[in-house]
C-alpha positions in Angstrom: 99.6 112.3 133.8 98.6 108.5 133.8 98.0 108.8 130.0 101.7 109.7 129.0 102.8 107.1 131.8 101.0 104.4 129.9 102.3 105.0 126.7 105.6 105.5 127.8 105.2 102.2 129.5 104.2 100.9 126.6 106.9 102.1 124.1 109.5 101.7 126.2 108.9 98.8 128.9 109.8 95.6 126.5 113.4 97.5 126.3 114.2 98.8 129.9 112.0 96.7 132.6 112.4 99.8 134.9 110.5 102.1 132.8 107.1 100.9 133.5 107.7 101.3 137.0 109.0 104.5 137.5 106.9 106.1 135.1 103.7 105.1 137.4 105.5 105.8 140.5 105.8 109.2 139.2 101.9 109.3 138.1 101.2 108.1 141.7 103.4 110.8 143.4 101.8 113.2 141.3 98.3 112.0 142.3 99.4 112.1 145.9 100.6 115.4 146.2 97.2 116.4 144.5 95.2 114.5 147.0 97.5 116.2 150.0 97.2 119.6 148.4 93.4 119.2 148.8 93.2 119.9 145.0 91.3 116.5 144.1 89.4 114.0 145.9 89.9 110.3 145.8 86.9 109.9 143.6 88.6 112.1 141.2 92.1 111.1 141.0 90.7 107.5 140.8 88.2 108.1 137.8 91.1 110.2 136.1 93.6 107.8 136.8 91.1 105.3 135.2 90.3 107.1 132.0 93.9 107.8 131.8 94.9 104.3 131.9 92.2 103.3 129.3 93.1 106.6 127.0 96.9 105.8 127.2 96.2 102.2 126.7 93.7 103.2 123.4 96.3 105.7 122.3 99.5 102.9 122.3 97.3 100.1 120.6 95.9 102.1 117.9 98.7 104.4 117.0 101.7 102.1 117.3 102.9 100.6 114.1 104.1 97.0 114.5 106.4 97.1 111.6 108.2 99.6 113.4 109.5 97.1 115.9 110.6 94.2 113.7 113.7 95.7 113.7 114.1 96.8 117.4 115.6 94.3 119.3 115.5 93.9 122.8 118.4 95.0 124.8 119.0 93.3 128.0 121.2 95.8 130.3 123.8 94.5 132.4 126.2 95.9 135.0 129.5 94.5 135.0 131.9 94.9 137.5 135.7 96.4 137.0 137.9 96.3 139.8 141.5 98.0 139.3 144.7 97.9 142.0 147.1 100.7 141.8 149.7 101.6 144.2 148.2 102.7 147.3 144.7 102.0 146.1 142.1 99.9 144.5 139.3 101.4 142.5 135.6 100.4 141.1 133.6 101.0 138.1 130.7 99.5 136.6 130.2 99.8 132.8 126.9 98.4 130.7 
């Protein structure tokens, strides 16, 4: 599981900052529920986690082609506020 999180991490983390992050939360919860399910050991989900980081991390790096992202450009996501009044009441949205 920590190998597709890496590379996802990887692909996707200079575009959505949140990525990263929820894609090794979800490793971790993963590895937790192993761990509580008495299916692993702590040795073993730390040695797999490990090797998983270092596979995913071998896989990005050697398979991703850097011409591919020349192009791609960074896109900083904001949430803007839109507040409308109407008769008898006011309403919210946010749009990117």
């Amino acid at each position: 599981m920590l190998t597709f999180a890496t590379v996802f991490a990887y692909e996707y983390g200079g575009d959505h900052k949140w990525v990263p992050f929820a894609s090794h939360c979800l490793a971790f919860v993963v590895a937790a529920s192993r761990l509580s399910a008495q299916k692993h050991r702590i040795s073993d989900i730390f040695v797999g986690g490990t090797l998983g980081f270092l596979v995913g991390r071998y896989v990005y790096k050697n398979d991703n082609d850097p011409a591919l992202d020349i192009g791609r450009q960074s896109r900083v996501e904001t949430f803007t506020p839109q507040v409308g009044f109407g008769s008898n009441r006011v309403s919210l949205a946010w749009s990117l």
